[in-house]
N, CA, C and O of each residue as an XYZ file, in Angstrom:
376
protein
N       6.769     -3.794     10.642
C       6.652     -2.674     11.566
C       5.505     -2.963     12.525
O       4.440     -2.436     12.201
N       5.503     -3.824     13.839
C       4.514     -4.022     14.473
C       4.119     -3.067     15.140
O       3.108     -3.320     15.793
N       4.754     -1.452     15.297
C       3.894     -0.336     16.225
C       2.946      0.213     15.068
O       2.310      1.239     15.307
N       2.785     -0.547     13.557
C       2.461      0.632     12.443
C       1.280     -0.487     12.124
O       1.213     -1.678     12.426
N       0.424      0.331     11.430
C      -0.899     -0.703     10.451
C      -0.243     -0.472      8.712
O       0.180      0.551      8.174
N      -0.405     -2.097      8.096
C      -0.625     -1.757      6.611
C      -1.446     -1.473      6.051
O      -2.543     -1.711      6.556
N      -1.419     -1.004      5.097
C      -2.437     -0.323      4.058
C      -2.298     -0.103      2.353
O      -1.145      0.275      2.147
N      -2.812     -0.172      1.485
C      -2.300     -0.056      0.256
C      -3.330      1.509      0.277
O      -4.371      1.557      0.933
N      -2.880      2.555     -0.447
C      -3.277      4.270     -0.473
C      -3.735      4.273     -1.932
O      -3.088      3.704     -2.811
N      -4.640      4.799     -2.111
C      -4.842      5.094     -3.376
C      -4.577      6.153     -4.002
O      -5.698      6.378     -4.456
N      -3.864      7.079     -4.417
C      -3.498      8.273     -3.901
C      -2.946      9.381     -5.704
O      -2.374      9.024     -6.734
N      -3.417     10.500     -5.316
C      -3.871     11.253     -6.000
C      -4.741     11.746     -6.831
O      -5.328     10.795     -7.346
N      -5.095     12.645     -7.193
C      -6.563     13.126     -8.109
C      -7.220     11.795     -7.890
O      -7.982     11.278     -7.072
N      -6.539     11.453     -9.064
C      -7.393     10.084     -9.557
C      -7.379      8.908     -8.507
O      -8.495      8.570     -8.111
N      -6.492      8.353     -8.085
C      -6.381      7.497     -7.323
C      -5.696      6.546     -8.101
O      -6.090      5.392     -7.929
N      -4.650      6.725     -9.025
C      -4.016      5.908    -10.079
C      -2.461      5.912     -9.119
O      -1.714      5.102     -9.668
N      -1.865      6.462     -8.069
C      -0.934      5.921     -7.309
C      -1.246      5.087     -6.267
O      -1.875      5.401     -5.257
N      -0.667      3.733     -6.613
C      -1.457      2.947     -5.405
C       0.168      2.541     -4.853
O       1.210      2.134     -5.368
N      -0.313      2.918     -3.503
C       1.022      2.440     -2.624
C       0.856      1.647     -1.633
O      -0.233      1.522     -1.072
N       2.038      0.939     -1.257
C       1.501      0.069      0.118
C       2.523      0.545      1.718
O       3.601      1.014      1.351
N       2.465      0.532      2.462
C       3.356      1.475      3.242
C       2.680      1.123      4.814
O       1.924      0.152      4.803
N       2.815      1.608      5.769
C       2.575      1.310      7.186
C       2.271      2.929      7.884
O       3.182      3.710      8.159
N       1.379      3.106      8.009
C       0.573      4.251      8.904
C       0.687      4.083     10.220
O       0.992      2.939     10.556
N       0.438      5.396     11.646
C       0.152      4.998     12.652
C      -1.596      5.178     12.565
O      -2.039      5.994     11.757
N      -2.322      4.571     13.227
C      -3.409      4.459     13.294
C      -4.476      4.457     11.717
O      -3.988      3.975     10.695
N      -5.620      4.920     11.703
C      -6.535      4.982     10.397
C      -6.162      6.485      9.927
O      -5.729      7.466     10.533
N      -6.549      6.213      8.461
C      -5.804      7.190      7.684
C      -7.320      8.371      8.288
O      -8.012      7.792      9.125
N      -7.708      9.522      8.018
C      -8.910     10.437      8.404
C      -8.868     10.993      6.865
O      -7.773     11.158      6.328
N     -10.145     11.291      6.135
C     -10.613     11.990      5.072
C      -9.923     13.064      4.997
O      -9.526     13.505      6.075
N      -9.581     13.777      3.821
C      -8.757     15.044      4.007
C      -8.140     15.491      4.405
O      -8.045     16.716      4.487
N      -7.057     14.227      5.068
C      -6.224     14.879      6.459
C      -5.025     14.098      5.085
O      -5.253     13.230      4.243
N      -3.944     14.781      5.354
C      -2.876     13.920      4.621
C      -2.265     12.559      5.349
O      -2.786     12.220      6.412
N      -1.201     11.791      4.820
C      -1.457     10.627      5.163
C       0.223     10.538      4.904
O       0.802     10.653      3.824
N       0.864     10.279      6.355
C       2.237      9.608      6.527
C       2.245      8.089      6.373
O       1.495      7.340      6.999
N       3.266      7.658      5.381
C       3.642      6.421      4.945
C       4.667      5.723      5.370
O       5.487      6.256      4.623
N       5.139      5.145      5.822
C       6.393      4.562      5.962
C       7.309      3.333      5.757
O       7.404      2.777      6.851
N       7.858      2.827      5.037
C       8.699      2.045      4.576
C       7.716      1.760      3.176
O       7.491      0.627      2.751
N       7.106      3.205      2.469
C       6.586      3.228      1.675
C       6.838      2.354      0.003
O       8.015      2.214     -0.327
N       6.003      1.938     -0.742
C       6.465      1.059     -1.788
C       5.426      1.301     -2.736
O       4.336      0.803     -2.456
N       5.539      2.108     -4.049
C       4.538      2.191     -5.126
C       4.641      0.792     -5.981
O       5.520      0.105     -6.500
N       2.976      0.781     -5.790
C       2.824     -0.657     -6.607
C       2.324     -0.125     -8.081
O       1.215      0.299     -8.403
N       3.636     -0.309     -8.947
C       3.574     -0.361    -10.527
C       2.496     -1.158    -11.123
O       1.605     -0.632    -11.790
N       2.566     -2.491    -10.881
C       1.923     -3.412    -11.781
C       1.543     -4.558    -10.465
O       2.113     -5.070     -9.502
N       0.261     -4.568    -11.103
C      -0.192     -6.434    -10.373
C      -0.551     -7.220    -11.325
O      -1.131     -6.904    -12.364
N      -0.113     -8.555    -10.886
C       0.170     -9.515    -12.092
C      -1.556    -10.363    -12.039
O      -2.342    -10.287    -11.095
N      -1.689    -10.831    -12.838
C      -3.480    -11.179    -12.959
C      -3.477    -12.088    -11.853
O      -4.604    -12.276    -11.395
N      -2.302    -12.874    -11.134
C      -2.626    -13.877    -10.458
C      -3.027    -12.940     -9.013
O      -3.859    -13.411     -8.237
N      -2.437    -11.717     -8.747
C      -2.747    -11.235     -7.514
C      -4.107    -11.102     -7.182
O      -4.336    -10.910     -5.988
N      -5.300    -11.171     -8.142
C      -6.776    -11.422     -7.995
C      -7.010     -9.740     -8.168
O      -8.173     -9.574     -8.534
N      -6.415     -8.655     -8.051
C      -7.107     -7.207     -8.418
C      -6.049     -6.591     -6.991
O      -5.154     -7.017     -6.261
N      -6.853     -5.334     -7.206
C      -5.959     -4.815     -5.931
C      -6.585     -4.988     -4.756
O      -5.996     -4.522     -3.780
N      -8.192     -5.829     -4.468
C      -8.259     -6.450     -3.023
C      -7.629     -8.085     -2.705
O      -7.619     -8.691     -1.634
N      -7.245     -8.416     -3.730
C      -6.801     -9.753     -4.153
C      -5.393     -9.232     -3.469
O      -5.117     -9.912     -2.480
N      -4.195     -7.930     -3.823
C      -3.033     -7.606     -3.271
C      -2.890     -7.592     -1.295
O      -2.115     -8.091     -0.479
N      -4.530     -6.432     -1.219
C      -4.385     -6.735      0.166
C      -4.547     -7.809      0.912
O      -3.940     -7.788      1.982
N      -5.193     -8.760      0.668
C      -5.483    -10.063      0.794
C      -4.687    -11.249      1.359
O      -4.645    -11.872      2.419
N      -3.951    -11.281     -0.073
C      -2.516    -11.978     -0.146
C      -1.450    -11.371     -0.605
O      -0.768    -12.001     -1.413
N      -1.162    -10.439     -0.342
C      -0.029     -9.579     -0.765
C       0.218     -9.449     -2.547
O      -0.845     -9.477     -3.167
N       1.456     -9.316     -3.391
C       1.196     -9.207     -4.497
C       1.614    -10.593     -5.437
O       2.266    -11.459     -4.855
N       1.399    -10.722     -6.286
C       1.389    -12.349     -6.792
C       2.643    -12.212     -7.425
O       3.323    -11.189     -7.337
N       3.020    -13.387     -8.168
C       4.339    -13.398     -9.115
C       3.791    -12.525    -10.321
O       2.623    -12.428    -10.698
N       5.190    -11.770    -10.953
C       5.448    -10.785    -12.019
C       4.795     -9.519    -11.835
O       4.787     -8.711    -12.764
N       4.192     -9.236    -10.630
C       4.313     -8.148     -9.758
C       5.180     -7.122    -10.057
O       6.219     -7.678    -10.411
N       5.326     -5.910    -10.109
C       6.144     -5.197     -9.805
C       5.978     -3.856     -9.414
O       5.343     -3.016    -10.051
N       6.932     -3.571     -7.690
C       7.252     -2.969     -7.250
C       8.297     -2.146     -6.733
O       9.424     -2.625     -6.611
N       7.985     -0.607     -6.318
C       9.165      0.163     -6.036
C      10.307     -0.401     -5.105
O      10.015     -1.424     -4.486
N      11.325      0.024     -4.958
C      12.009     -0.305     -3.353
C      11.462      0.800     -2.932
O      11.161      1.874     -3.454
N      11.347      0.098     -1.341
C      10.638      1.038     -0.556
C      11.474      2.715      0.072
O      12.691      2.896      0.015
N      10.731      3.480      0.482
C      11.571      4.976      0.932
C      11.353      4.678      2.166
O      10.703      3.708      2.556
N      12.087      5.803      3.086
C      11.603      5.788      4.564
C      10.381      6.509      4.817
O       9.796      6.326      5.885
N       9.954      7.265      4.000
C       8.651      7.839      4.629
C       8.456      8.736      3.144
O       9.333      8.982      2.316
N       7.196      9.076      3.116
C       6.238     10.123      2.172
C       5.133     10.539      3.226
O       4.867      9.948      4.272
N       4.563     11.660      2.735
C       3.520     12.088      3.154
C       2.498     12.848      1.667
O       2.459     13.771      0.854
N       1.927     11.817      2.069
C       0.272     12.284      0.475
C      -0.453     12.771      1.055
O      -0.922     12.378      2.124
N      -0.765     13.981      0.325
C      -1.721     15.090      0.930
C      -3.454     14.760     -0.045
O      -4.546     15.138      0.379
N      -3.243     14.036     -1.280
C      -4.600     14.071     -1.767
C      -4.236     12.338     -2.172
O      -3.435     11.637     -2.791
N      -5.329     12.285     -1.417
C      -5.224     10.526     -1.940
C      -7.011     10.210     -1.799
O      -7.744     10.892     -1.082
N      -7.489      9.030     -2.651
C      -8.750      8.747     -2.346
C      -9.505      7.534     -1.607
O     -10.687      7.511     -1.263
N      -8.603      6.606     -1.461
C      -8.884      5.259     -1.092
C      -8.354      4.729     -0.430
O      -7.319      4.354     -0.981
N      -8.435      4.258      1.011
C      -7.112      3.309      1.497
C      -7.633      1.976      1.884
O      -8.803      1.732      2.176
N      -6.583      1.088      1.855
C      -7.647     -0.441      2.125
C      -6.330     -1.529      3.169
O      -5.136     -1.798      3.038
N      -7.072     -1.760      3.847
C      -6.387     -2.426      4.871
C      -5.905     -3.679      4.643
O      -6.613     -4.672      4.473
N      -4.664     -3.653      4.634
C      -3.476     -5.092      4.278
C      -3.849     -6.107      5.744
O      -4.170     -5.595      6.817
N      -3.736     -7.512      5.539
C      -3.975     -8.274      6.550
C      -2.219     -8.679      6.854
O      -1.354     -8.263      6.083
N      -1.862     -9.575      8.133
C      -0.409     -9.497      8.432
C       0.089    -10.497      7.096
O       1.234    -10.259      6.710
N      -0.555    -11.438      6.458
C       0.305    -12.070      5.434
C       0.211    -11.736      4.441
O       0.240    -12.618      3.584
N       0.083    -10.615      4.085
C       0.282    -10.012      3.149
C       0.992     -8.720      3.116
O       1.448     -8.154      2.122
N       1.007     -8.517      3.765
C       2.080     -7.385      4.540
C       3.232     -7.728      4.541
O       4.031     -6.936      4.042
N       3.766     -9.072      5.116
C       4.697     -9.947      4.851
C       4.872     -9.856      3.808
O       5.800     -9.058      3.672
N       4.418    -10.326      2.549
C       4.590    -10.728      1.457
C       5.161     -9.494      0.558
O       5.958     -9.622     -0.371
N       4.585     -8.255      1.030
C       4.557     -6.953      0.450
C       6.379     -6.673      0.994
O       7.110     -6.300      0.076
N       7.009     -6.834      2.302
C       8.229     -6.656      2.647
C       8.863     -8.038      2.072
O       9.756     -7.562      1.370
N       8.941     -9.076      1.962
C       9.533    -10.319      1.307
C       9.356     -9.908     -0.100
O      10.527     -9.711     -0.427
N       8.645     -9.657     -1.127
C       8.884     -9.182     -2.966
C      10.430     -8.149     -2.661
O      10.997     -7.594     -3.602
């Protein structure tokens, strides 16, 4: 999605839903947060290096993730962290 930025969301109470998905612009504190071609990341495999290791290089082998939706909107989320383009890639190629 080149009009959109990636991002992995950390999202709810806790911050135990971590998703990866494409925003327009930076997410704002307390503001809710539209996702799109959204994808909950279940599991990262030890090789992905952690979840800045995911944004990094996207997610490693034995990974596993949702198929993606067309859109969500999270109203309480705590963390968002900015995907670079090859890994973003990598996040639409799994």
């Amino acid at each position: 999605m080149k009009d959109k930025n990636p991002i992995i969301l950390c999202a709810g109470q806790n911050g135990r839903a971590v998703l990866f998905g494409y925003v327009d612009g930076e997410p704002v504190a307390g503001e809710p947060v539209k996702l799109y071609q959204a994808r909950m990341l279940i599991y990262w495999s030890s090789s992905s290096n952690g979840l800045f290791g995911c944004a990094a290089n996207g997610p490693g082998d034995g990974s596993r993730l949702t198929p993606a939706v067309l859109s969500t909107t999270e109203t309480v989320w705590q963390e968002w962290i900015e995907v670079g383009p090859a890994a973003a890639e990598a996040f639409d190629a799994f």
